[in-house]
Steps between C-alpha positions, in 0.01 A plus 500: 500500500793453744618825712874436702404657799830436646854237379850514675803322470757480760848277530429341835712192720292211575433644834360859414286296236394279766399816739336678241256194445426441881423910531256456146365175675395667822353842316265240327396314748452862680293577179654761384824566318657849399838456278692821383774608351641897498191719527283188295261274737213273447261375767349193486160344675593153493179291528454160707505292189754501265683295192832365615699449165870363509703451185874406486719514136780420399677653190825495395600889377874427452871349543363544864295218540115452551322825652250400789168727519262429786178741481235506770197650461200583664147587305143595600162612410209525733312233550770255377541135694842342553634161432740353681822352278771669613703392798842633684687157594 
């Protein structure tokens, strides 16, 4: 059974985007990341080992053109090994 313990959405430039990721990147590395929104927050123990998943879409929705999606996501149980696949170039 899947719980949402926590989803926002937010218009963002490139920039705030980009400063959003570098403060999530350096709460994980800290171990620990606490998101909120209005009175709602969730705390997260981020362990040493994690699953790095990265998935990028395209779709076209309308007269628009194609709709990009690029979803990064992180996933863990204890115990669980990683394997190295995914690189930043």
């Amino acid at each position: 059974m899947k719980i949402t313990l926590f989803k926002g959405k937010e218009i963002q430039s490139r920039s705030e985007a980009a400063d959003f990721f570098r403060q999530i990147a350096e709460r994980i590395e800290s171990g620990q990341v606490v998101l909120g929104s209005g009175t709602r927050e969730v705390s997260l123990e981020i362990p040493e080992t994690v699953k790095l998943e990265v998935e990028i879409d395209q779709k076209r929705k309308d007269s628009r053109g194609p709709r990009h999606k690029m979803e990064v996501e992180l996933t863990w149980y204890e115990g669980e090994q990683s394997n190295r696949g995914v690189e930043i170039r």
